[in-house]
N, C-alpha and C positions, 0 to 999 in steps of 0.2 A: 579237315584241318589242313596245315600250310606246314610243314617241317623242313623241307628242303625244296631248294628252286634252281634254276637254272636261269643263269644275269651274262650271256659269253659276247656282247655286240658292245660296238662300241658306244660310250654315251650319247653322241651326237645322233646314233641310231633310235635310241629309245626317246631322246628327248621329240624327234620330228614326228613321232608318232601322238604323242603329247598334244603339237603346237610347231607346222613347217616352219613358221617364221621364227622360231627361237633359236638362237645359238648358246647355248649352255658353256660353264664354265668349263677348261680343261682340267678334267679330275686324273686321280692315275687308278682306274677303276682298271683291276685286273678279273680277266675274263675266268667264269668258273662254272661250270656245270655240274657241281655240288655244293650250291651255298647253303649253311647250317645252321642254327642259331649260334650267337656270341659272337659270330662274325661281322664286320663292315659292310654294308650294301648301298648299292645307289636307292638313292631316296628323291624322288621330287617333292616339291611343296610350294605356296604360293607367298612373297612377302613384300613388302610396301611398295617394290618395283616392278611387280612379275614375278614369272616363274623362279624355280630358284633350284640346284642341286647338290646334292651334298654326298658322304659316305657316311653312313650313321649306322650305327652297334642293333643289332637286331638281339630282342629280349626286352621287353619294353620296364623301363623304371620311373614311376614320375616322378617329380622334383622333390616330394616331401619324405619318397619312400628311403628307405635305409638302403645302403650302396648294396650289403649282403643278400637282400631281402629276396622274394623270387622277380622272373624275369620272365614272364611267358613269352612265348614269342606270337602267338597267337590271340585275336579277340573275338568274342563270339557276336554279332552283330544285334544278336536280339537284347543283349544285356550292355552292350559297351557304353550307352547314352548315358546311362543311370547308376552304372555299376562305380563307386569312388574311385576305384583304381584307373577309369579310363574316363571318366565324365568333362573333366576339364581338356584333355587333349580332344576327344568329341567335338569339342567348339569351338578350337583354339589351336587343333594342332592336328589335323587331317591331311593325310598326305597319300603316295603313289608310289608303289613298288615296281618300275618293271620288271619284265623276268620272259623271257622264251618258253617258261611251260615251268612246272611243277610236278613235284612225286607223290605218288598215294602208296601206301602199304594194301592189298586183299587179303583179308585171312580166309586162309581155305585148311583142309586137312592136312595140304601137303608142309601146312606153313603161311609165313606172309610174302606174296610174289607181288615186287615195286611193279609201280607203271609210270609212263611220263605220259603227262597229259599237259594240251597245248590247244592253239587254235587250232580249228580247222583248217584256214585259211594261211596260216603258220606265221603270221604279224602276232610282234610280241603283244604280252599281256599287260594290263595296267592294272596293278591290285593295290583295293583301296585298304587306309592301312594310318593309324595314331603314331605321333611321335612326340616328344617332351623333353627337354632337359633336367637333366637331378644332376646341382651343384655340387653336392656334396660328392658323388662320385667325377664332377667334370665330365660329363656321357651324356649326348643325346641320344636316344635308343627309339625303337621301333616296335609297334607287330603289328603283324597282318590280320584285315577282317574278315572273317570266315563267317558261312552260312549255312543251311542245311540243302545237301547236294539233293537236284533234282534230274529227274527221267532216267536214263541208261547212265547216268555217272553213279547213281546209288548201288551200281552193281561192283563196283571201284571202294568206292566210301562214302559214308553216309555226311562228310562235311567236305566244305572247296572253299578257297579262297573266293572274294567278293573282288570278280573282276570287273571293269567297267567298260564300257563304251567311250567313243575318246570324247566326244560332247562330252557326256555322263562324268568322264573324269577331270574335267576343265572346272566344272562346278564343282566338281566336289571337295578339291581345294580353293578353291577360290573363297577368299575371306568377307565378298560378301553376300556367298548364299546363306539364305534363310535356313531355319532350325528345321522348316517343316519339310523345305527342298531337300536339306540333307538325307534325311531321315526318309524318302521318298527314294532317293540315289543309291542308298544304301538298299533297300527293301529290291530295287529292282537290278541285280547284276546279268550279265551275259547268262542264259541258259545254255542247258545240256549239249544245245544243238550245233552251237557255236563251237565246240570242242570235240577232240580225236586223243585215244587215247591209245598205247601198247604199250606189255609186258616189256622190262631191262633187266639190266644184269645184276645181281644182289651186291655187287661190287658197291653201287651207290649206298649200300649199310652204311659203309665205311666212310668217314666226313673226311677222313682223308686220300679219299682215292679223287680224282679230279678226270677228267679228260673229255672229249668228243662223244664217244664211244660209248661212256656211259646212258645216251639218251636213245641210242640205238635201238631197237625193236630185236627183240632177244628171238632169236630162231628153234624150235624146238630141234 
């Protein structure tokens, strides 16, 4: 699963990873290395011009559901095509989280011990990801696609975000790829191999603790 990420570079940083020739709008995307759900996060997406960026409410609501109703903030890829609650943004509303890495909880004896896990290579992430508007609250909202984690990350958690390659993610918002290419895009994200993970500080529990430090490789 995806519950908290880290989004700390400037826009213009994550969009050139996207697409070098894009110049994205000036958002006022403030830097955080504990984003959580219900919060604002940069969002790319594709629309009748190109690219496009926005800050949109992570918790996802679609347009017909009730403002109270729930908000996951996550979607699980083998059901999001088919499932009412995501079927239409599926087709219609595919979009791209960056993020500098993301947290996982391990349950062990001692407890659950966070880890940030990130590229290898330490170029941000592009996590593919629904988004919708519901008038009735005025909210476009988000969640992330998650999938069942493979190799040495199942030693972490048994789900990860559905990150992409930056081809891989150019199509995957792009309004006119096919149902079956989606669906293709989606089934195949970045493996295990691609990613480095270590233990942080339990501080990141707290959605309100923020800082640098937080992503730090915790020292025994």
């Amino acid at each position: 699963m995806c519950g908290r990420f880290a989004q700390s570079q400037p826009v213009i940083h994550y969009a050139h990873v996207l697409d070098p020739a894009w110049t994205p709008p000036d958002l006022e995307l403030q830097a955080t290395w504990n984003m959580a759900p219900s919060r604002r996060a940069l969002v790319f997406m594709d629309g009748d011009d190109g690219h496009l960026a926005d800050l949109l409410h992570w918790g996802f609501l679609p347009a017909w559901a009730d403002p109270q109703g729930q908000k996951p903030n996550n979607a699980r890829v083998e059901t999001a095509s088919t499932k009412p609650y995501f079927r239409k943004a599926w087709k219609t509303g595919r979009c791209l989280i960056p993020a500098d890495g993301w947290y996982e909880w391990q349950v062990s004896e001692k407890g659950k011990q966070p880890y940030f896990l990130h590229r290898a290579d330490d170029q941000p992430m592009l996590m593919a990801g629904l988004y919708e508007t519901n008038p009735h609250a005025s909210m476009t909202s988000f969640a992330v696609l998650t999938t069942e984690a493979d190799g040495e990350l199942r030693e972490v958690h048994d789900r990860k975000p559905v990150v992409l390659a930056e081809n891989a993610a150019r199509q995957w918002i792009n309004r006119e790829t096919t149902s079956d290419l989606v669906s293709g895009i989606a089934q195949h994200p970045l493996s295990a191999e691609w990613f480095a993970w270590h233990p942080v500080s339990t501080k990141v529990n707290n959605a309100r603790n923020d800082g640098e430090e937080l992503i730090r490789e915790l020292v025994p």
